[in-house]
C-alpha positions, 0 to 999 in steps of 0.5 A, spaced: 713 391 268 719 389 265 722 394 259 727 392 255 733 398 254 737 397 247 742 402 246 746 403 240 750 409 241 749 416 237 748 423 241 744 421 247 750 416 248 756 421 246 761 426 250 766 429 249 773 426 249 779 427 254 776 432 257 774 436 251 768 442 252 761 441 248 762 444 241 761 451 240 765 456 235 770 456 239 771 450 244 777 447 238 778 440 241 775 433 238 768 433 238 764 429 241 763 420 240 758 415 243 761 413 249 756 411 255 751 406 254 745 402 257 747 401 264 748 408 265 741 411 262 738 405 267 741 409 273 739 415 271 732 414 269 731 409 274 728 414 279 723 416 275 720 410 274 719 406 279 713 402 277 718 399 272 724 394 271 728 396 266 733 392 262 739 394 259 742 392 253 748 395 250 748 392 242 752 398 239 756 404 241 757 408 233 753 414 230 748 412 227 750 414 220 754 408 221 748 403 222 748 397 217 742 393 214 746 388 218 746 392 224 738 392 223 738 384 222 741 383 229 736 388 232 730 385 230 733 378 232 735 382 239 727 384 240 725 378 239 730 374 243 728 379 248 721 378 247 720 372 248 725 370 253 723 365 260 722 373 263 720 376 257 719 383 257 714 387 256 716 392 252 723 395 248 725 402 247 731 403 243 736 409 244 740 411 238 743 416 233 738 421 231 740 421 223 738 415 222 732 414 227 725 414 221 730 408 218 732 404 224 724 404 226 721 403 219 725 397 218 723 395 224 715 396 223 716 392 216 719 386 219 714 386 224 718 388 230 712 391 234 707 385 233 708 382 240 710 388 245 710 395 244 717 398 240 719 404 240 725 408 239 727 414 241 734 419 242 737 426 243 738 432 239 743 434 244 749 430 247 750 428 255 754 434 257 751 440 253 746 444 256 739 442 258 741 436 255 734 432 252 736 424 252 734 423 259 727 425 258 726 422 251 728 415 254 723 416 260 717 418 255 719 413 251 719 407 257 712 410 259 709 409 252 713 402 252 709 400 257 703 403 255 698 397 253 694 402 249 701 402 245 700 395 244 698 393 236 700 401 234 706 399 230 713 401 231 712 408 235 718 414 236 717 419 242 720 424 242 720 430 246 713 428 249 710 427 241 708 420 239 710 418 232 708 412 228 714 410 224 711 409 217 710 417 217 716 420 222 721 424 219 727 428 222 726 435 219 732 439 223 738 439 225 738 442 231 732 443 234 730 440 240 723 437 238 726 435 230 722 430 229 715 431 224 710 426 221 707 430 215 702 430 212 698 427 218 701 429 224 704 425 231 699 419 234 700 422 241 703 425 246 707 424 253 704 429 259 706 429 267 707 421 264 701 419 261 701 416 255 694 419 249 695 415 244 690 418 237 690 414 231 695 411 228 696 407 221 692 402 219 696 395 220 699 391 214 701 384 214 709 384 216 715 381 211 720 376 213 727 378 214 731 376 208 737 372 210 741 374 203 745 379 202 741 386 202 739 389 195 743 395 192 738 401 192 740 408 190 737 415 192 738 420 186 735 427 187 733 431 180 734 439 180 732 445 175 736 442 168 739 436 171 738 430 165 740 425 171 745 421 166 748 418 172 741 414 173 743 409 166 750 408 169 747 405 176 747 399 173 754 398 172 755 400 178 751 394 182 745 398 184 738 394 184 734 400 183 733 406 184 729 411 188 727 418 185 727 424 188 724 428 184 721 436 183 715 438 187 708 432 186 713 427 182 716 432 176 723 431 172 726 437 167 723 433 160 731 432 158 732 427 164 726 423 161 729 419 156 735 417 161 728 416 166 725 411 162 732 407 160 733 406 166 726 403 169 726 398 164 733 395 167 731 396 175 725 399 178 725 406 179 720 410 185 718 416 184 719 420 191 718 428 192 723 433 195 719 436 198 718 432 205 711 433 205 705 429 201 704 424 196 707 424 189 701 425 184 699 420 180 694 423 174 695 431 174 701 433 172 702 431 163 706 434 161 714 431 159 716 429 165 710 429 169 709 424 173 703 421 168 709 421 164 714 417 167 709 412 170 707 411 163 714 409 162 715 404 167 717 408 174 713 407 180 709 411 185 712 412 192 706 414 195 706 418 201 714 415 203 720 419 204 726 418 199 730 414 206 724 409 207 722 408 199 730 406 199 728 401 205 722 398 202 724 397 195 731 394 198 726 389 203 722 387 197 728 386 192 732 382 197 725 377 198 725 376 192 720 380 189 719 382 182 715 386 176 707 387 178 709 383 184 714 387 186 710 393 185 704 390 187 707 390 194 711 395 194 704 400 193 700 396 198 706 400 204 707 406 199 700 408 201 698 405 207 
């Protein structure tokens, strides 16, 4: 069974340059950067698994902060070309930074990239020369789980430290734990164990969209707090934003003085309504007072259902970018706000 290897750089990539320690309160030095790429994970982790073929691919070498829509765009051509090459492989695991990794696989499972082959994502939360480093063991689950045929027609998947995620729930929820990775409110889809992959259920499937070709949407991520009138949200417009994602208090709330540049604000672009709390769905008829979430969907702004703020910004950038607009626009961006 052939696996394709794609790395793009990030922590499981990186060491300290010129000779540098790991970082620590007292090491001084430069820190660490991605240097080491697809080939160099194959030959480490080619003796755990020799019942397969694996592929390397080395498509970047950056954090992964650095990531771009384009990048995605080329990953997503690279999966396919992968996918459906004179050999083809069977599989794709794709190794990068762990701060945008529920971004990289979300985009990923919105245009389709699992349809075909399994797909999954992983990293590491520690880098190559720090102690117990995990990247090694996160590369080797996820391969298994590429090759898993119970993995096939699951979306795509982020295993990390021996968990399973699906990528329309996970979220990193740690800055340093080794396990940082938890998909609330339903919880992980599997787990890696002496190498044999148990899947449970997963997301039900949705109809992928295609990759539009233009430019990507402009979206941004504005996050209310106790007193805030967010008069920063009316001026987004001026600055070349297409719309705006909405973290608000608790199940969708806002301070009643925020209310007025709220509504402003969705009658100029579209405007989803997320929670800060990283856990549950926004509400949609509890709470009616100024500036509850009955309120403000009253006045035009859209439910982001169970979506984090990072993959409703995604969404609404794929949608805006299709073309979509109005009900339609909403329509389509509901359907995947509460899958």
């Amino acid at each position: 069974m052939r696996i394709a290897l794609v790395t793009l750089g990030g922590t499981i990539s990186s060491e300290p340059l010129d000779g540098d320690t790991s970082p620590g309160p007292d090491a001084g030095g430069g820190g660490v950067v991605p240097v080491s790429g697809a080939a160099t994970f194959v030959r480490e982790v080619a003796p755990f698994l020799p019942d397969l073929t694996v592929v390397p691919v080395e498509m970047r070498m950056v954090p992964s902060p650095s990531l771009t829509v384009a990048d995605l765009r080329e990953l997503s051509a690279c999966i396919a070309e992968l996918v459906e090459d004179g050999d083809g492989v069977d599989g794709v695991v794709v190794a990068q930074g762990t701060d945008t990794i529920e971004e990289t696989a979300y985009a990923l499972d919105l245009v389709g990239a699992a349809d075909e082959v399994p797909v999954v994502v992983t990293g590491a939360m520690r880098d190559r020369t720090a102690p117990g480093p995990d990247g090694a063991a996160n590369v080797v689950a996820a391969l298994r789980t590429a090759a898993s045929p119970d993995a096939r027609g699951r979306g795509v998947l982020v295993v990390f430290a021996d968990r399973v995620h699906a990528a329309r729930w996970v979220t990193k929820t740690s800055t340093f734990k080794v396990d940082a990775f938890t998909s609330e409110p339903f919880g992980p889809v599997g787990i890696v164990a002496e190498g044999r992959v148990r899947l449970g259920a997963t997301p039900r499937p949705l109809p992928p969209f295609e990759s539009p070709d233009g430019p990507p949407a402009k979206v941004a991520i504005v996050t209310a707090g106790l007193g805030d009138d967010l008069a920063v949200l009316p001026a987004l417009g001026d600055a070349g934003y297409d719309g705006v994602v909405l973290v608000a208090m608790g199940a969708g709330h806002v301070p009643a003085a925020a209310v007025d540049a709220v509504a402003f604000t969705a009658q100029t672009m579209p405007v989803v309504l997320c929670s800060r709390t990283g856990a549950g769905p926004v509400f949609t008829h509890t709470y009616g007072y100024e500036g509850g979430e009955i309120d403000l969907l009253e006045r035009g702004v859209l439910p982001g259902g169970t979506l984090t703020p990072t993959k409703a910004r995604l969404l609404l950038m794929l949608l805006l970018a299709s073309g979509l607009q109005g009900r339609e626009l909403a329509h389509a961006f509901a359907r995947h706000a509460e899958a």
